[in-house]
Residue, then its C-alpha position, 0 to 999 in steps of 0.5 A: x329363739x331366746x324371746x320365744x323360750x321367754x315367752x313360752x316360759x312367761x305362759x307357762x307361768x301364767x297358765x300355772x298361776x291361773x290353774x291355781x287360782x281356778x283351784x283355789x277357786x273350786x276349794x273355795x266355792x266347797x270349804x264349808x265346815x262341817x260344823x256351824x257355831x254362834x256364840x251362846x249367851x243365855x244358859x242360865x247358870x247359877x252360883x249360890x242359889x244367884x243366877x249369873x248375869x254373863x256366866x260365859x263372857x269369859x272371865x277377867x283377869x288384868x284389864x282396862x276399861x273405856x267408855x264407846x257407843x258400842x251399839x250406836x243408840x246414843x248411850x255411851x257403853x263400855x269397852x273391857x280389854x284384858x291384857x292377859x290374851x288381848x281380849x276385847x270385850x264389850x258390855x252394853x249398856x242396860x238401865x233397866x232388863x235383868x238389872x241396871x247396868x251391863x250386857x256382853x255383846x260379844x257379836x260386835x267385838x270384830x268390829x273393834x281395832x286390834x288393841x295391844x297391852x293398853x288402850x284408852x279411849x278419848x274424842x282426839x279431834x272433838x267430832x263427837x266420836x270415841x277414838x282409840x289410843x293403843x301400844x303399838x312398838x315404838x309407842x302409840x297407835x291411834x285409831x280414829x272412830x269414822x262415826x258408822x253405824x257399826x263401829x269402824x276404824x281408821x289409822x290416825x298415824x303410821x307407824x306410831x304417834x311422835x312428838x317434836x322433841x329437840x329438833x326433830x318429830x320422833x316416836x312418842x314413846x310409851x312403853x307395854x308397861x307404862x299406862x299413860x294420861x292422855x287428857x287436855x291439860x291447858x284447856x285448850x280443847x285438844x288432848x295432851x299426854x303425860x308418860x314417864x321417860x323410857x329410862x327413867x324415873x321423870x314424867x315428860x309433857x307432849x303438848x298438843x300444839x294443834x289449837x296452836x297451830x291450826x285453830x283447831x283441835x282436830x289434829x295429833x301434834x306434839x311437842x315435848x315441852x317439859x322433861x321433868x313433869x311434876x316436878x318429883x322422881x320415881x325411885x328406880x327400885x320401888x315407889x318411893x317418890x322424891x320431890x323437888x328433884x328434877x334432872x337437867x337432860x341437856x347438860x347433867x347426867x344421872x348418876x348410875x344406869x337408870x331403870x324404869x319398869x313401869x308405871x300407871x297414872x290417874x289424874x284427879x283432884x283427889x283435894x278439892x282444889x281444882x287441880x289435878x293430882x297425881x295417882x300413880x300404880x308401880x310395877x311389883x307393888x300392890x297400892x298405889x301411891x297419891x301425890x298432891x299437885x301445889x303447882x297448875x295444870x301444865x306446870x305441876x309440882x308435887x309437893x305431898x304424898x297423900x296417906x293410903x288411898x283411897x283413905x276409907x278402903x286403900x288399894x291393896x291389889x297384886x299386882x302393880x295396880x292400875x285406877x281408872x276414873x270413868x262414868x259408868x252410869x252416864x249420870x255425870x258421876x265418876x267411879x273409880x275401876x282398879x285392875x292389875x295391870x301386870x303383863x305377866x301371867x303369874x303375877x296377877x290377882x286374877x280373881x277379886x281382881x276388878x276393884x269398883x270404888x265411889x266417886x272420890x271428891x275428897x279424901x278428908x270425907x270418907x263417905x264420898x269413896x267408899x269400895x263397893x265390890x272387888x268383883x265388878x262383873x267378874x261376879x256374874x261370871x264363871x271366872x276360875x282366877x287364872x285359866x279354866x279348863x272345862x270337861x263334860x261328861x255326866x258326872x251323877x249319871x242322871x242322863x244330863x251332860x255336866x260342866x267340870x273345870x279345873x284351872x292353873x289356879x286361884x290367888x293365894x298370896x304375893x310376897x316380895x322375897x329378900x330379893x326384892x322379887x315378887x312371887x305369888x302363889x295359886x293353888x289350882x282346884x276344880x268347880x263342878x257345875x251340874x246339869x238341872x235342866x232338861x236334855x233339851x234345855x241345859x242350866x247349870x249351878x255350881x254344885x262344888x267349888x272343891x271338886x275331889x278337894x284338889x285345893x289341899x294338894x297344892x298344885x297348879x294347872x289341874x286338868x280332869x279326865x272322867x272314866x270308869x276305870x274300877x269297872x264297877x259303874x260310876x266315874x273315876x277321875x285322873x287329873x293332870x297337873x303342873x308336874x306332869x304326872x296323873x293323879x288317880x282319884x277313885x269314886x267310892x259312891x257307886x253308879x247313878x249318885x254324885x262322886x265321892x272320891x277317895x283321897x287322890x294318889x299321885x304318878x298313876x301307872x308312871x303315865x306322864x309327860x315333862x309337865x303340864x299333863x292334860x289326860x282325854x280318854x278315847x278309844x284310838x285303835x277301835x278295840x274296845x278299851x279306852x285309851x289315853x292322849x295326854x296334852x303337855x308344856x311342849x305342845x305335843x301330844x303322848x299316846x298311851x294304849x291301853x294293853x289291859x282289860x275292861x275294869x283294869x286298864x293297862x296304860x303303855x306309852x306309845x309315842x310322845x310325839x303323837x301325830x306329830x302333832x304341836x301346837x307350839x307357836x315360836x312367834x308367842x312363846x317356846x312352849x306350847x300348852x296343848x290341850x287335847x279334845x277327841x271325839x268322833x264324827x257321825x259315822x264314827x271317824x275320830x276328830x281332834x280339836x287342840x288348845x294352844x299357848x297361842x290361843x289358837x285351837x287346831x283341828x285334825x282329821x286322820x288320827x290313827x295309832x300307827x307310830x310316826x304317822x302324821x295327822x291331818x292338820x286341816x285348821x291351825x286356826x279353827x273357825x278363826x275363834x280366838x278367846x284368848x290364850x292358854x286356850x282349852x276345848x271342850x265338846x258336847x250335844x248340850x241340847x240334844x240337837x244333833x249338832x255339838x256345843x262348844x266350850x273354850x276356856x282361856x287364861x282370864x279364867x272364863x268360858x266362851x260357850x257355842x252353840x252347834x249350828x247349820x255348818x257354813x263358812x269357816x267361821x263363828x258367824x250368826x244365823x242368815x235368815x236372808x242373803x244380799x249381793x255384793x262384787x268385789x274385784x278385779x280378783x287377782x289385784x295389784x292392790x287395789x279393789x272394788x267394792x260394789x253392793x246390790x242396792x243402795x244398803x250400806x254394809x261393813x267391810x273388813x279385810x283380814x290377813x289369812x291369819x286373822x289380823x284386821x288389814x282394814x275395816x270400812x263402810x261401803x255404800x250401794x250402788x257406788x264404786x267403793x275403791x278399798x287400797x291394801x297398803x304395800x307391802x302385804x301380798x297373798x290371799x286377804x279375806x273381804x268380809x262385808x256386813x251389812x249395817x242394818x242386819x249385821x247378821x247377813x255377812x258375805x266372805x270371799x277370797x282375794x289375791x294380792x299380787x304386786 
């Protein structure tokens, strides 16, 4: 009896498992969004009369740039990463078109590793392929280029990259604020790398012994071969450099608890001698201090601090700048790319923050290192400094949906306080671009870069609502803000003409929240009057119902905690930074799409105006579209297609447009003109699947989390049992994603469980 009760019980579990995955099945088969979207690049946008080269990549704020075969046409491109949401951005190489020089392809960005902090990228094992270099905690993460046609990855190392050090190989350490030099010192062909101690003020040697080892340079071997680097040590306060100083780890102890807060390294000749000097950026300073080599390659000494450099133009960029050399026109020429390289959010330039220098030779000579744009694509982008919070709506009321943004703020100053602390100021304004396209064809031109002259008021973090409020025809503006209540600022220039605002009154009608207030009107309860939904730091969403009549409305808080909704991600951060955007399906049932700290956008169905009621959260991660943090959405029929555009602003102070599509799959893709075949099972797996493609065509396949995270990413080939292994101890639904590499636009999905 005990072995049949077993074994009826074992059934019984079987049974239930199977019923769930024939219904997780079944929802499979039929979750089809209702919404289709693909990234839309080409609305020209114009900015003092210049057309804009990518209005909608999305902004930079603090980034890092390597040079990657991004399209696989033998032209090396350019890979950016703003640390500020770890946005990975890649730019085409273009010698001719529009212009010389760069084009976002935002369609090739899954195909890139995730990056954290810093990346740099480098040929470790010399095959003739760009690889990754990235933080991972505890250190450094490798990703090895496989040479595909469309960019494919491998890990070269787990959990991190280590180094012989004493008499064991433990964890090469770099920390998140430490931006390393990873070159080949000893010219030996292998890469070596160069980072401050975790603790301290000296710079160690990790040699690469692989040559040394193996005869060759393919391989990831270190050992630290020098504590003291240089020869010279950092200040545990400031920049100030010491030379001739070095500290005997083995036998002497420093004096005091030492403290390193971090560090960026440029290495180049900057005299002309042939030997690589030293640029070093420091955590809390804007300029960076250059330190000339009177040793070798291996064994450097710095013996002199170079005067302010670059001599013609000097760094001076808030904050903790890091240089980068790079030959961004492939014509064996190095320029010089300067970005903060901060990781926090409010010590950033954020505008006029991507330094483009010429080649620097020699500082004796002037002319060879001259500053060319303090903008280097940021210019041929809507960037708002930090943040950006688009808003459509008609503003002139000429029939043409407009483009209002508001944002956290544009760089003011940055002042270290009698402290010793840095502080920087932001003054939070609103840019109104206008429509003069056609209802079927929208452009947009920056008509005001002060909309309603909220730069005097000297806030941060403003967010626009457009109403009529008055009720006498044209649009008034309620505008949140960093201190949580609305200003009111009301149009005095009647309907069918460009606003003019009165000065803005601050605490309309006591309608607030604890701060950061985000206003979206909507009539919640279908009674004919606008109500109000106010986003806040929290996460969560207030109510405010409108008891008043058309022309003076009456705003009464309802709930603070509406729908239950919050977008707060206690993984990311304790607050949450909601953004609310509310509209209506056809057929008149109302939608809410959330911004989040997190970057996330949720999506909900069942909104109603019965307190305590929760919503329906049907998306926490909306279509997997994820344009950095602080996200904010905005939705509007730009093209009068009957199918609705989106905008998301993020932190880097840019927008990502979509385009509304044809609904399919729960996920931004491209449009499918033909479809392949391909079988992955067996489905349930213990960990182990097969991938079998119809043909001989080779395809893409990427495998993510349920949560977005890259598991594994690699080609398969027709015809050929392609085994794809996910390392213990992930279990539970993964995602196979499989593209195929001559028409990356055909891409099929379906879901696998893992049980071990």
């Amino acid at each position: 009896m005990v072995w049949l009760q077993y074994y009826m019980k074992r059934m019984i579990r079987i049974l239930v498992f199977f019923c769930g995955l024939f219904t997780l099945s079944g929802l499979s088969a039929q979750e089809m969004n209702d919404f289709g979207f693909t990234t839309w690049t080409d609305i020209p946008v114009k900015s003092d009369g210049l057309l804009l080269r990518d209005p909608w990549a999305g902004g930079l704020n603090n980034v890092q740039f390597g040079k990657f075969d991004v399209n696989s046409d033998g032209i090396p491109d350019l890979i950016i990463f703003d640390r500020h949401g770890d946005r990975i951005l890649p730019f085409v190489y273009n010698s001719s078109g529009f212009s010389p020089g760069f084009d976002y392809a935002p369609e090739f960005r899954r195909y890139f590793p995730p990056l954290s902090q810093w990346f740099q990228t480098a040929d470790y094992n010399n095959d003739g392929f760009m690889d990754f270099f990235t933080y991972t905690p505890g250190g450094i993460m490798v990703y090895r280029n496989r040479g595909t046609a469309l960019p494919s990855f491998d890990k070269a190392v787990d959990p991190y990259l280590t180094s012989l050090q004493g008499d064991i190989f433990t964890n090469l350490l770099v920390t998140y604020v430490d931006y390393p030099a990873i070159e080949d010192l000893d010219g030996d062909g292998d890469l070596d790398i160069l980072t401050f101690w975790g603790l301290g003020s000296f710079v160690e040697n990790h040699r690469n012994m692989s040559q040394e080892l193996y005869g060759n340079s393919d391989s990831l071997v270190y050992h630290k071969v020098s504590n003291c680097w240089g020869r010279f040590a950092e200040s545990n306060e400031s920049n100030v450099i010491v030379f001739d100083t070095c500290v005997d780890f083995t036998f002497r102890k420093l004096s005091g608890e030492p403290k390193h807060t971090g560090s960026t390294f440029l290495l180049k000749d900057l005299t002309g001698d042939g030997l690589s000097d030293l640029v070093l950026g420091d955590v809390g300073f804007s300029d960076v201090v250059a330190l000339r080599n009177g040793g070798t390659e291996m064994d450097a000494a710095m013996v002199e601090q170079l005067p302010a450099w670059p001599a013609a133009d000097p760094v001076d960029l808030w904050s903790f700048p890091l240089v980068q050399k790079i030959d961004l026109y492939n014509d064996g020429t190095e320029q010089l790319l300067v970005s903060p390289f901060d990781p926090s959010l409010v010590k950033s330039q954020g505008s006029e923050s991507v330094w483009l220098y010429s080649d620097c030779k020699n500082v004796t000579n002037l002319n060879d290192c001259g500053l060319l744009t303090r903008s280097f694509l940021q210019d041929g982008m809507i960037d708002m400094g930090l943040g950006a919070y688009p808003v459509f709506g008609d503003v002139n009321g000429d029939g043409l949906t407009d483009l209002l943004v508001g944002n956290y703020g544009l760089y003011d100053t940055c002042i270290v306080n009698e402290y010793g602390q840095l502080k920087c100021d932001y003054t939070g304004r609103l840019h109104l671009y206008l429509n003069d396209g056609t209802p079927e064809s929208p452009s947009f031109f920056l008509a005001d870069d002060d909309f309603g002259r909220f730069s005097q008021q000297g806030l941060l973090g403003v967010y626009p609502a457009l109403d009529d409020l008055d009720g006498d025809g044209d649009l008034d503006m309620l505008t949140g803000n960093s201190l949580g209540d609305l200003w009111l600022s009301v149009n005095e220039a009647g309907p069918g003409s460009l606003p003019a605002f009165a000065d803005p009154v601050r605490n309309y009608q006591d309608v607030g929240v604890e701060g950061y207030s985000t206003p979206a009107f909507t009539d919640i309860d279908n009674d004919g009057l606008k109500d109000l939904v106010l986003g806040s730091l929290s996460g969560k969403l207030s109510y405010f119902h409108n008891d008043g009549i058309p022309g003076n409305p009456v705003y009464n808080r309802v709930s603070d905690f509406f729908g239950e909704v919050n977008v707060t991600d206690q993984s990311v951060s304790y607050t949450g930074y909601s953004v609310p955007c509310l509209f209506r399906m056809t057929g008149g049932d109302l939608r809410l799409l959330a911004g989040s700290e997190s970057g996330w956008l949720r999506f909900y169905s069942g909104i109603t105006n019965i307190p305590g009621k929760p919503f329906n959260e049907d998306e926490d991660r909306f279509m997997y579209i994820f344009e950095g943090v602080r996200t904010a959405p905005a939705w509007a029929d730009l093209n009068n297609d009957g199918y609705p555009e989106l905008a998301v602003g993020n932190y880097s102070g840019g927008i990502t447009l979509f385009r509304g599509t044809v609904p399919g799959p729960a996920e931004i893709d491209s449009p499918q003109s033909e479809q392949g075949k391909i079988r992955i099972f067996p489905n349930p797996s213990s960990g182990v699947i097969k991938v079998v493609p119809e043909g001989r065509e080779e395809w893409q396949l990427n495998v993510y989390s349920v949560s977005g995270t890259l598991l594994k990413s690699n080609p398969v080939y027709g015809s050929i049992d392609n085994m794809i292994a996910i390392e213990e101890p992930y279990t539970g639904v993964i995602i196979v994603e499989a593209r195929k590499s001559d028409h990356p636009w055909i891409v099929i999905r379906e879901k696998v469980i893992i049980i071990r």
